[in-house]
Structure formats: structure tokens, C-alpha cells
C-alpha positions in Angstrom: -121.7 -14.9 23.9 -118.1 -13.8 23.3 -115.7 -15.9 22.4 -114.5 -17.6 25.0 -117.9 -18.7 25.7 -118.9 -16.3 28.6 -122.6 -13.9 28.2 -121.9 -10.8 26.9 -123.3 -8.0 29.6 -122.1 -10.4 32.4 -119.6 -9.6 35.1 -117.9 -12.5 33.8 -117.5 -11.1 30.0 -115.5 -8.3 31.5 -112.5 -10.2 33.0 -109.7 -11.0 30.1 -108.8 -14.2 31.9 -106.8 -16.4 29.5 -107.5 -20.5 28.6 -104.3 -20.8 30.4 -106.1 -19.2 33.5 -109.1 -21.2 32.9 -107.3 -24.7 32.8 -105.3 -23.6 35.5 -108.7 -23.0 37.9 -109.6 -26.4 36.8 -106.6 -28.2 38.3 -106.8 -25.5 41.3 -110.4 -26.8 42.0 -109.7 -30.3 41.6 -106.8 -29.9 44.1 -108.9 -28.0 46.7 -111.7 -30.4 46.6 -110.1 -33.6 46.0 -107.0 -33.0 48.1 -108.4 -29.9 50.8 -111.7 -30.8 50.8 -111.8 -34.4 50.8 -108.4 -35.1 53.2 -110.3 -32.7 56.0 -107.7 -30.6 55.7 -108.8 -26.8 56.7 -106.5 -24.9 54.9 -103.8 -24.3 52.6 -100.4 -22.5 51.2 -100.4 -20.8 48.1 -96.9 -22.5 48.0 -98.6 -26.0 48.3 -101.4 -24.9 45.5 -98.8 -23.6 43.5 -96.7 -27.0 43.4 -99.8 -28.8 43.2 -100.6 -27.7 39.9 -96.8 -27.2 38.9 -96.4 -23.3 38.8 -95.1 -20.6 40.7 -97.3 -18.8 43.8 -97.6 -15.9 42.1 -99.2 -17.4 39.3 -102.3 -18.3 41.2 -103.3 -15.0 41.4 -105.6 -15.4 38.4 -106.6 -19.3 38.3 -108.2 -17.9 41.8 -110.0 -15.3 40.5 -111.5 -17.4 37.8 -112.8 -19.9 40.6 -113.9 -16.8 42.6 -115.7 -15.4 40.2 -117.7 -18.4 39.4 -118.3 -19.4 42.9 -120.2 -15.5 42.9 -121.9 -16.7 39.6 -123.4 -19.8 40.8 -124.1 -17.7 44.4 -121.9 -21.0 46.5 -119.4 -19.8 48.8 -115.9 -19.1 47.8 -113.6 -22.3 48.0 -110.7 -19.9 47.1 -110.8 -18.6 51.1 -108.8 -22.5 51.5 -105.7 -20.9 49.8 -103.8 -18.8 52.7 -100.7 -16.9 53.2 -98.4 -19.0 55.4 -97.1 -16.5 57.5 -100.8 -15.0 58.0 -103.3 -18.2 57.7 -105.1 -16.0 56.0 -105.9 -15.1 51.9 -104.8 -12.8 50.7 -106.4 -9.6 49.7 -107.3 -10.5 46.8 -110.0 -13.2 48.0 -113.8 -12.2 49.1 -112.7 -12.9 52.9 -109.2 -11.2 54.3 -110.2 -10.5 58.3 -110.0 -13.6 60.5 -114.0 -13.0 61.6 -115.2 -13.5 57.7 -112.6 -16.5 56.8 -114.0 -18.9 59.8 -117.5 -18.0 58.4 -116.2 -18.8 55.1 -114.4 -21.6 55.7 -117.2 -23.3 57.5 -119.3 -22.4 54.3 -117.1 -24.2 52.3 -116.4 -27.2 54.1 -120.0 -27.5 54.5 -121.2 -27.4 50.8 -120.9 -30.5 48.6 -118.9 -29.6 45.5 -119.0 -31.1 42.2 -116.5 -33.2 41.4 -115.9 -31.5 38.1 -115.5 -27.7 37.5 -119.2 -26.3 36.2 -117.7 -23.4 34.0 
């Protein structure tokens, strides 16, 4: 292990994502299960994550990779395809699913799995 806790050898041991960026996912998740998710709601901003959480849109970049990341570890779709460009309605590139075909696939992945109520990582 190093010392942020991650396996050594792992994908995840090879990205330098910060506690701040790891706390950050936390609230992210929270917010797209318990407010997304849960409200039925299929989609949205980065504007609305970002006030959610109380930081700036482009700040999200890396909280979302975290939770992307870990969605790959534990093989569950990616809940990060919820977060969408408002002038596109769709993620940006960035996120495992960017053409309209692969986010409805996604999305109906998502909305289909039962999340836990806490982070797992």
C-alpha cells in the first residue's frame, strides 16, 4: 500500500489525486445518489454539482475522476456520466461515455444499479 492507502501496482496507485480530491468525490457521490439518483432526476450540470458541493465547475474535473476510477475498480457502471455539459447534455470528454449512443446506455446502467449509500473507497 502507499500512503494514501491505495495497492501499490494498481491503476489506482498511479493517479496523484489529493485528500482534497478524495473528500470532494465523497460529497460528489452523495449528491448524485442522494439528490440525482434518488429525486429521479436523469441528469445534471457541472454548474449544479459544482454548487452542490460549494466549488467552482472546473474543480470537478478531479473529484470525477476519483469516482470514475473506482466505479472501474469495483467493475459498476460510471455514475459520473450524470454530470453533463449544459449546452451539450452530454459529459464531457473526460468521462468513459462522450457520444449520445454510449451515455443512454450508461445512464440506464446507472439508474438501474443500487448504490451504496456511502462511498466504498
Amino acid at each position: 500500500m502507499d500512503d494514501e492507502g491505495r495497492r501499490e501496482g494498481s491503476r489506482l496507485a498511479l493517479l496523484p489525486y489529493t485528500t482534497l480530491s478524495q473528500s470532494r468525490a465523497r460529497e460528489v457521490y452523495r449528491y448524485l445518489r442522494d439528490e440525482v439518483l434518488a429525486k429521479d432526476r436523469e441528469k445534471v450540470t457541472y454548474g449544479e454539482a459544482a454548487q452542490a458541493i460549494g466549488c467552482h465547475p472546473r474543480v470537478l474535473s478531479q473529484p470525477l475522476g476519483v469516482i470514475q476510477e473506482q466505479c472501474r475498480a469495483m467493475h459498476a457502471p460510471t455514475i459520473t456520466v450524470l454530470v453533463v455539459d449544459a449546452a451539450t447534455g452530454l459529459p464531457n470528454a473526460g468521462c468513459d461515455a462522450t457520444n449520445p449512443a454510449d451515455v443512454a446506455e450508461k445512464l440506464a446502467a446507472v439508474q438501474s444499479t443500487t448504490w451504496p449509500p456511502r462511498p466504498w473507497w
